[in-house]
N, C-alpha and C positions, 0 to 999 in steps of 0.2 A: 280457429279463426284468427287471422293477425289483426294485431291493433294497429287504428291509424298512427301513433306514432311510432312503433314499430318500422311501417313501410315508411314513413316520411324519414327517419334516420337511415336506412339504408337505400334510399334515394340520395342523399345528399350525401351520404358516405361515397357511395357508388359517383357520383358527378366530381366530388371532389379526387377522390382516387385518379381518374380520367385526364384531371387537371395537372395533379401532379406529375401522372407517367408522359403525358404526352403535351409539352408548354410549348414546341415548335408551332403545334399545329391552330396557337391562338396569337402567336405571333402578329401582327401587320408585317406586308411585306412592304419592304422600304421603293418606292420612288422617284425619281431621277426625269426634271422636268425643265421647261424652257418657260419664263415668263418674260415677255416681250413690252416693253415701256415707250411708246405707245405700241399697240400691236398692230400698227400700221404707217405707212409711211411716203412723204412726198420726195422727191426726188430732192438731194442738197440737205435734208433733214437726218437729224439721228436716231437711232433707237437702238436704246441700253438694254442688254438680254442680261437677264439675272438665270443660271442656273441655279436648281434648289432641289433638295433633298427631303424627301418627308419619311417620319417612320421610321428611320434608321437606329440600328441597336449599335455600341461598343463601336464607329469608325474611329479608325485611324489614320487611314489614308487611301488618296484615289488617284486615278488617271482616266484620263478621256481626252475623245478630240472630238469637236463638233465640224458638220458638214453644211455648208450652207451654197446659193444660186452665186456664185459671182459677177451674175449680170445685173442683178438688181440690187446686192449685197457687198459692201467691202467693209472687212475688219479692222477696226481702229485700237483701239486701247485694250487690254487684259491685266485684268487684278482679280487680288484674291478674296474671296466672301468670307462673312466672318463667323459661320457656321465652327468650322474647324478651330480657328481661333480662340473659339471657349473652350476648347479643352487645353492647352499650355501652349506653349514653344511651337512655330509650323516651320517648312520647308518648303517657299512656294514657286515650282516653276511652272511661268504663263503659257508656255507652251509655244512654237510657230507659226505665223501667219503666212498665209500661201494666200491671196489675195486673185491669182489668176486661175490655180485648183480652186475654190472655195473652201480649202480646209484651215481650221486652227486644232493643230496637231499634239497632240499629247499633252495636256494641262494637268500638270501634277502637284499632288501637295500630301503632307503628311506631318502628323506630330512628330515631337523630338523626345527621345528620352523614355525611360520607363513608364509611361501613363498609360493611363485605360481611355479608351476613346472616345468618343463622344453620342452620347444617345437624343434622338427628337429631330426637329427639321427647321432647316436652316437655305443660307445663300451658302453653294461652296465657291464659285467664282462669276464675273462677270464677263461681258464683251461688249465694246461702244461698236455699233456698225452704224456708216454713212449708207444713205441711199442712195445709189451708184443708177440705178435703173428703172424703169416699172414693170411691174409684173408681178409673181411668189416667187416666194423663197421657201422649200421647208427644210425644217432646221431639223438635223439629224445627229445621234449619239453615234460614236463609235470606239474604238479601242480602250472599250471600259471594261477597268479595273478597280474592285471597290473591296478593303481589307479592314479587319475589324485587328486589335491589340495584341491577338494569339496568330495573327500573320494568317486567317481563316478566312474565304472565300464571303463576299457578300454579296450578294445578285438579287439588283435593283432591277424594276419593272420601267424600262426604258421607254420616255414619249413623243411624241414629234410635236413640231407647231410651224404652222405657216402662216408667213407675215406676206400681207398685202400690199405693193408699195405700185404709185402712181408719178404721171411726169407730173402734172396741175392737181391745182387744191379742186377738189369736190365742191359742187354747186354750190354748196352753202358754204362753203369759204368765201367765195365770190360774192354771195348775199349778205354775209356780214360785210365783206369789205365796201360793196357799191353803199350800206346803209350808215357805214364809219364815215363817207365821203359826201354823204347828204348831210349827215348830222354839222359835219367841216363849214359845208358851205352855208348852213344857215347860221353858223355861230357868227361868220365872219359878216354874214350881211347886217346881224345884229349891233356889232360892231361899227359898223360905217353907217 
């Protein structure tokens, strides 16, 4: 008859062995997302899209291009997030703006130098867009490429997001503003 610790040791022998032979398969897979500031938007206003990365082992360096509506979307400003930046020295290029295709084209960046890359989740880059139109927009990854230290293949789970944008502020824009405009006028009758 075996004893219970007996099987409780070659239980946890057994689980750990599993661990050892096979660490891919506990891995998180890394990623690759759009967070949108506000994630909606009035025609004339901005919203700052932070791309982020979660989950990621050893990066080194990445390239992508994001796709977005250019009727209700135009690309303003591109910089680079500071994800990357904690591991040393970067190489950062923001990539092309095509304002009438809706693409920003190849946004690349990478460490310098013999280092090991950077693990955890982070901003890798940003994009300022004006609200050009109403309607969606959704925002899409493409021409990605994501490389870990040993120049080795890393393939993030790529996501979409669609921003809402409108010509006029929403009723309750309006409600706050007629009630900023009562509050006006009886300051002023206090006044006189």
């Amino acid at each position: 008859m075996l004893s219970l610790k007996f099987l409780q040791k070659s239980v946890t022998g057994a689980l750990l062995a599993s661990a050892l032979l096979a660490p891919a398969a506990y891995a998180a897979t890394p990623v690759l997302s759009f967070v949108a500031t506000p994630a909606s938007g009035i025609v004339g206003s901005t919203i700052d899209l932070d791309i982020r990365i979660t989950d990621v082992t050893d990066l080194y360096s990445f390239q992508f291009s994001v796709e977005f509506n250019s009727n209700t979307l135009q690309a303003g400003d591109l910089y680079e997030g500071k994800f990357l930046l904690s591991g040393g020295e970067t190489y950062f290029i923001p990539g092309e703006k095509d304002n009438s295709a809706g693409l920003v084209s190849y946004m690349v960046n990478t460490l310098l130098g013999p280092v090991g890359g950077v693990s955890g989740s982070g901003s890798l880059a940003h994009i300022t867009f004006s609200v050009f139109g109403a309607g969606s927009s959704t925002l899409r990854f493409k021409d990605v490429l994501f490389l870990d230290s040993a120049q080795n293949d890393i393939t993030p789970t790529l996501t979409e997001q669609v921003v809402v944008t409108s010509a006029v502020p929403e009723p309750a824009s309006y409600l706050m503003l007629g009630a900023g405009l009562l509050g006006l006028a009886a300051m002023r009758r206090r006044q006189a």
